[in-house]
C-alpha positions as a printed Julia matrix, in Angstrom:
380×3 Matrix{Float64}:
  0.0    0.0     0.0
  1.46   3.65   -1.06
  0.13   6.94    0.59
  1.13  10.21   -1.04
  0.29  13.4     0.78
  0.66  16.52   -1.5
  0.26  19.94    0.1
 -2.52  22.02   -1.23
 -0.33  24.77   -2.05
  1.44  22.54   -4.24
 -1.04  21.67   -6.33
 -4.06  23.75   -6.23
 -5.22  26.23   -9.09
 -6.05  29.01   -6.55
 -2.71  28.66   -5.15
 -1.0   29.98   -8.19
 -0.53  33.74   -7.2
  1.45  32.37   -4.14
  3.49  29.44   -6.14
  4.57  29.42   -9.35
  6.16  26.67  -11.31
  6.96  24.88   -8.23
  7.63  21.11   -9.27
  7.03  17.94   -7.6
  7.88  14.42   -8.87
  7.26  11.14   -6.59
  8.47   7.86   -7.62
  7.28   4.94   -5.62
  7.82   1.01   -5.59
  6.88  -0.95   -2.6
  4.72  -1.16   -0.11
  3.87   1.07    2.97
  6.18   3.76    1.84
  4.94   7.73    2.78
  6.02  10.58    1.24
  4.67  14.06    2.21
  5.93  17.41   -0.36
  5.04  20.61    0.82
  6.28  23.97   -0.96
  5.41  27.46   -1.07
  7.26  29.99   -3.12
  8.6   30.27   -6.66
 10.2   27.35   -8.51
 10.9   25.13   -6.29
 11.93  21.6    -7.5
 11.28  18.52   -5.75
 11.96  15.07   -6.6
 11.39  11.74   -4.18
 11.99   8.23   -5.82
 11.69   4.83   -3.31
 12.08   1.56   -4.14
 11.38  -0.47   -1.3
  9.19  -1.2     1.58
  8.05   1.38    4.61
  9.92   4.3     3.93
  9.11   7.9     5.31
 10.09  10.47    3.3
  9.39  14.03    3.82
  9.96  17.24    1.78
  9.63  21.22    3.31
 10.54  24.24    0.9
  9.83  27.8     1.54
 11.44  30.71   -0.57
 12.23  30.72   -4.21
 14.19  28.34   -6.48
 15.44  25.29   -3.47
 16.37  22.01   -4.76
 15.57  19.01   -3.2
 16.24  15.21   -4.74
 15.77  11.67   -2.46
 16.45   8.76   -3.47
 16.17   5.42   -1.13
 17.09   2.4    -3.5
 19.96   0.09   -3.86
 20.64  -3.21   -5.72
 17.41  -4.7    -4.64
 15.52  -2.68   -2.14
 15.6   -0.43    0.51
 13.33  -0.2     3.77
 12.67   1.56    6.79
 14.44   4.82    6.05
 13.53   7.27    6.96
 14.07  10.82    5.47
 13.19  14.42    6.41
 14.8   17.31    3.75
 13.42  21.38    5.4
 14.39  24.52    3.51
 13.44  28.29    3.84
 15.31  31.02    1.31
 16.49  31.2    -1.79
 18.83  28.42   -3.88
 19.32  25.87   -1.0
 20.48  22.31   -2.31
 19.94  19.35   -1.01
 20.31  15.56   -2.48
 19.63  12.56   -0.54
 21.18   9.34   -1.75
 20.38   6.2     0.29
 20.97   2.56   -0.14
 20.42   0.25    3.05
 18.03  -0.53    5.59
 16.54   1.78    8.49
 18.98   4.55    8.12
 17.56   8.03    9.72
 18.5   11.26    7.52
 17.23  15.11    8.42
 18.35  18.13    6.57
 17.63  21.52    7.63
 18.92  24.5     5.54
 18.08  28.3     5.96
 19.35  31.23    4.01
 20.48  31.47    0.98
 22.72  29.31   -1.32
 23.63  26.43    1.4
 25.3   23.3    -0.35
 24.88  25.07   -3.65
 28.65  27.16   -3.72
 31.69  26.23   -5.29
 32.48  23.36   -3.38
 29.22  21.37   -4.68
 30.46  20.09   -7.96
 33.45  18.89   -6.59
 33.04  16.85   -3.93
 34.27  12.92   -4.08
 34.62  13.32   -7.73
 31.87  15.71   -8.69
 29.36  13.85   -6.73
 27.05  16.58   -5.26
 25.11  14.69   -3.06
 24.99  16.2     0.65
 24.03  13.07    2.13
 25.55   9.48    0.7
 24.88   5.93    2.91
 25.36   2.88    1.67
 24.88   0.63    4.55
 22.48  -0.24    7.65
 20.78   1.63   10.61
 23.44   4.94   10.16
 22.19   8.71   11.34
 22.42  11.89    9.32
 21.88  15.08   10.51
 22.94  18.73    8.53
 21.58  22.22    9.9
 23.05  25.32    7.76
 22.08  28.8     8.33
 23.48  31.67    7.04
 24.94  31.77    3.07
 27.11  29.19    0.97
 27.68  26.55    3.85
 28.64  23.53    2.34
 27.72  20.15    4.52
 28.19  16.87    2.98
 27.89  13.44    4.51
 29.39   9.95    2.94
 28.79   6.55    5.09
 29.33   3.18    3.83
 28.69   0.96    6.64
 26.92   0.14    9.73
 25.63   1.92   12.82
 27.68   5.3    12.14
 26.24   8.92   12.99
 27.27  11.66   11.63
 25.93  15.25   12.67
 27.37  18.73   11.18
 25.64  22.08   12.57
 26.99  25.3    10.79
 26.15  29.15   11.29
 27.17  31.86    9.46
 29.07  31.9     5.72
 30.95  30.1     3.48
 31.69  27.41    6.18
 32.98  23.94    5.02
 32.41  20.29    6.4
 32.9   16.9     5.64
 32.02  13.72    7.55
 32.89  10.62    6.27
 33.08   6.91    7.15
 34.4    4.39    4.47
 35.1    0.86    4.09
 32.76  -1.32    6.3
 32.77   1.49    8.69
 31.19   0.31   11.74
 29.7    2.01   15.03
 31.77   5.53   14.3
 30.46   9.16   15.49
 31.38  12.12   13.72
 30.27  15.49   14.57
 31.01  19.08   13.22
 29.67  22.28   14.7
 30.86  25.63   13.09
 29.6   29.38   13.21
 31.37  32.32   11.57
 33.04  32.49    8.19
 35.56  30.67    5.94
 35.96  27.33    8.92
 36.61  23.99    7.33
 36.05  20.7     8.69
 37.19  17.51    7.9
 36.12  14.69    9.8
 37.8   10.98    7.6
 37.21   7.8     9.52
 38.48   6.08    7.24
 41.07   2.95    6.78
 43.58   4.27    4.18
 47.02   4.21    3.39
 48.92   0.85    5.57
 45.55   0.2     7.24
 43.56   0.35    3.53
 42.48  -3.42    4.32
 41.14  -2.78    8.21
 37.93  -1.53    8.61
 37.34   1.82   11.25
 35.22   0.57   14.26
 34.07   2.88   17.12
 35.93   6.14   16.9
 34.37   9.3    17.73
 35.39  12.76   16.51
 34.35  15.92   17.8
 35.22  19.53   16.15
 34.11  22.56   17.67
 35.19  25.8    15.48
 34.22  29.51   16.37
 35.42  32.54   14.7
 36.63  32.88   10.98
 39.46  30.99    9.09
 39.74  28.01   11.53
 40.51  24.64    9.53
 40.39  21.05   11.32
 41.73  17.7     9.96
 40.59  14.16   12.08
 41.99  11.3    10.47
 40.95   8.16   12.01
 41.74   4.37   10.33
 41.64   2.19   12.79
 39.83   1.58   16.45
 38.25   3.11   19.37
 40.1    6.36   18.86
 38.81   9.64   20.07
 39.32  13.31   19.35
 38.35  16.34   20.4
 39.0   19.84   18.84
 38.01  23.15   20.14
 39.49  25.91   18.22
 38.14  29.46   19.04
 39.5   32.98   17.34
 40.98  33.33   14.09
 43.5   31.63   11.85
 43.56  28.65   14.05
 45.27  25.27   12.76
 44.87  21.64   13.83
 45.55  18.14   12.45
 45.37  14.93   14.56
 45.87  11.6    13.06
 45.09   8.45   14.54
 46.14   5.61   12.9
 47.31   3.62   15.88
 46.19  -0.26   17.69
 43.49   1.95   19.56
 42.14   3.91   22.23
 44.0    6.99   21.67
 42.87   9.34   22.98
 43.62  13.53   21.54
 42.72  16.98   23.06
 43.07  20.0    21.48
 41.55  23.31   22.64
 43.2   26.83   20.89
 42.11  30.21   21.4
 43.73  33.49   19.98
 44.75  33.51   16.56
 47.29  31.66   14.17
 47.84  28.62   16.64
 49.05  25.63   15.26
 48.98  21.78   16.66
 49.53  18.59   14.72
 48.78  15.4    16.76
 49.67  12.01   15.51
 49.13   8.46   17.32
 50.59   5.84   15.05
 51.49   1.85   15.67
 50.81   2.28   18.94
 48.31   1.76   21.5
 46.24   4.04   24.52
 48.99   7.05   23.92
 47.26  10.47   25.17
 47.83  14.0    24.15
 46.54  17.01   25.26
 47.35  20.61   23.9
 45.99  24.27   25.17
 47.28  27.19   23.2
 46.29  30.5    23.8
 47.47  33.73   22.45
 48.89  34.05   19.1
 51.44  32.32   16.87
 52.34  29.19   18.65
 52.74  26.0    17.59
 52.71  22.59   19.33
 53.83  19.05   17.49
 53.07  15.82   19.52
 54.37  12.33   18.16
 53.19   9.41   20.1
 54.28   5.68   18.44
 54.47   3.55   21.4
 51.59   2.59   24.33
 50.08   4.11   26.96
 52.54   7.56   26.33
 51.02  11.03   27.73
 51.8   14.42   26.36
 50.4   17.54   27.87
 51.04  20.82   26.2
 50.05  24.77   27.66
 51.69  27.09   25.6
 50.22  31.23   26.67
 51.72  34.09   24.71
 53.15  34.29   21.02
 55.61  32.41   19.01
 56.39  29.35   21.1
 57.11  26.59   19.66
 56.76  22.61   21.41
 58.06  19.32   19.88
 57.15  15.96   21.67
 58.17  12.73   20.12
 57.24   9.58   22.11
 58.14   6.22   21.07
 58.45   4.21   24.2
 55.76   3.08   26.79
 54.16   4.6    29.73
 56.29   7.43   29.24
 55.25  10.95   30.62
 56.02  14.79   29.06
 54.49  17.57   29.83
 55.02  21.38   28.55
 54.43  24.4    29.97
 55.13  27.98   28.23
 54.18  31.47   29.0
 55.5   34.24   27.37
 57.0   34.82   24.39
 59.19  32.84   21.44
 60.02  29.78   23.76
 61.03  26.76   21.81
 60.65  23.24   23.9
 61.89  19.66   22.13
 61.27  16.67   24.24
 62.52  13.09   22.47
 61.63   9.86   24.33
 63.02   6.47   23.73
 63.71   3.24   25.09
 61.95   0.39   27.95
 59.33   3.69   28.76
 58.53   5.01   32.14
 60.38   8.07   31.44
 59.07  11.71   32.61
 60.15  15.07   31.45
 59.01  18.57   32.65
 59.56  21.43   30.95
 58.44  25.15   32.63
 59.34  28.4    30.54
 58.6   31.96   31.09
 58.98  35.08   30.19
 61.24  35.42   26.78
 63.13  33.08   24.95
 64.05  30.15   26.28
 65.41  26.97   24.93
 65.13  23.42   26.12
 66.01  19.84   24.89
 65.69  16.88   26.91
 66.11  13.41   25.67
 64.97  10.68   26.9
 66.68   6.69   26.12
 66.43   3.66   28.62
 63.88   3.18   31.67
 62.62   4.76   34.62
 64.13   8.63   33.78
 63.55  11.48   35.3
 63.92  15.13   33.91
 62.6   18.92   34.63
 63.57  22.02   33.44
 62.38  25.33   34.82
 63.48  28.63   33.06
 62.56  32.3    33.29
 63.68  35.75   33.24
């Protein structure tokens, strides 16, 4: 049994002084599928085309000339989805491409020109789509306000959400989960101008042939010209960035045995941190920057290594290279142009401390054999 419900102001002749050439197309094949279109404005396009069994799909456009396309197939069937696309302004685009059972997608756009700017053509190949799953019981969610935010979503796989909320203009995200991707969490909030996001979980380069199970990414960006890079491949990792201000920089890759664990919070402008856990296991790093100009490197190949990072003031610079186990370092620098380079080798258990204030300061502790213990404390 099929149930269309087409809004009145879609389709009735006395409705034509409030919508013209508004156009709805509905394509279904199955049984219990619903599909509601409802659009007021001027040349709107709407297109909805199920094949398979108990699907919900639902279409909202307000404004002039919003595109919206949904399509819930796949080699045989699809069922259970479950789809809801709402637009209000002018030139919002939105494409829905679904293969898999009971996978839950909701896009909400507002303003003008979301997912419709230069970055639309030319995602994964030209494909346009802002939301792609191929796979089973996977969440969806994209909320854009303001003018040419770009959101897109691409899930093959099982059990993955993916969220991206973003406020303002000409914001960019990505969340994706590849290969047999299984039980990941992505999300991506944004709000001001020019931010990029780029959430990968992913199994690619050495780790092409694993599959990414259970990592979770979290990106938080406010202010204008932030950029974020997660790279996940593996298992159980987690990151969290928080990047506040302008200019802001930060790259964690987690490629590593899993549960990793990264923190990165930046405030100011013009930080930089780069964060990579590789063919290790449980390594932890944390880095704060505040201020403007400083940069923080943390290198973590071994298991159960910590790295904590505060940097305050401009130009410092931190290096951390672990590659040993249950090793400790830990950074703290206030003031101005400090450089810090901590190298850690060996059986583990090592610990360095590093304190520097005021202006200048140079330290370089390393670190090869067992049970060592170092700490520096400069200032003038």
């Amino acid at each position: 049994m099929k149930k269309v419900v087409l809004s009145a102001l879609a389709l009735a002749m006395g409705s034509f002084m409030m919508a013209q050439d508004n156009d709805s197309k509905v394509t279904q094949n199955g049984d219990a599928n619903k599909a509601t279109v409802n659009q007021a404005g001027t040349t709107h396009r709407s297109v909805v085309r199920v094949f398979g069994d108990e699907n919900q799909s639902s279409a909202f456009q307000r404004g002039n000339s919003n595109n919206q396309v949904t399509e819930i197939a796949g080699l045989g069937s699809s069922d259970g989805n479950k789809t809801s696309v709402e637009q209000r302004g002018t030139t919002n685009n939105a494409t829905l491409d679904i293969a898999g059972d009971g996978n839950t997608v909701s896009v909400d756009q507002r303003g003008n020109s979301n997912n419709n700017g230069p970055n639309s053509g030319s995602v994964w190949s030209g494909d346009p789509n802002a939301v792609e799953i191929t796979g089973n019981d996977n969440r969806a969610t994209l909320k854009q306000n303001g003018h040419l935010n770009e959101g897109f979503v691409l899930t093959q796989g099982d059990g993955n959400i993916a969220k991206i909320t973003q406020m303002g203009d000409e914001n960019l995200s990505y969340v994706t989960a590849t290969g047999d991707a299984t039980g990941n969490r992505g999300e991506s909030f944004q709000d001001g101008a020019s931010n990029k996001s780029f959430i990968n979980q992913t199994a690619t380069g050495i780790f092409a042939d694993s599959r990414p199970d259970g990592n979770t990414a979290f990106v938080r960006q406010v202010g204008t010209s932030n950029e974020s890079t997660v790279e996940q491949s593996r298992y159980m990792a987690y990151a969290n960035v928080d990047q506040g201000g302008t200019g802001h920089m930060s790259e964690v890759v987690q490629e590593s045995w899993g549960d990793d664990r990264a923190y990165v919070e930046q405030r100011g402008q013009n930080q930089d941190s780069y964060i990579e856990q590789v063919s290790g296991l449980g390594n932890r790093a944390d880095v704060t920057q505040r201020g403007d100009g400083n940069e923080s490197d943390v290198i973590q190949g071994g298991e159960y290594d910590k790295a904590v990072v505060f940097q305050s003031g401009s130009g410092s610079v931190s290096m951390i290279d672990q590659d040993t186990n249950a090793s400790k370092a830990n950074v703290n620098q206030q003031g101005m142009n400090h450089d810090s380079m901590i190298l850690q080798r060996g059986a583990g258990m090592n610990q360095a401390n590093v304190t520097q204030t005021g202006m200048g300061q140079i330290s370089t502790i390393n670190q090869n054999g067992m049970s060592n213990v170092a700490t520096v404390i400069q200032s003038n």
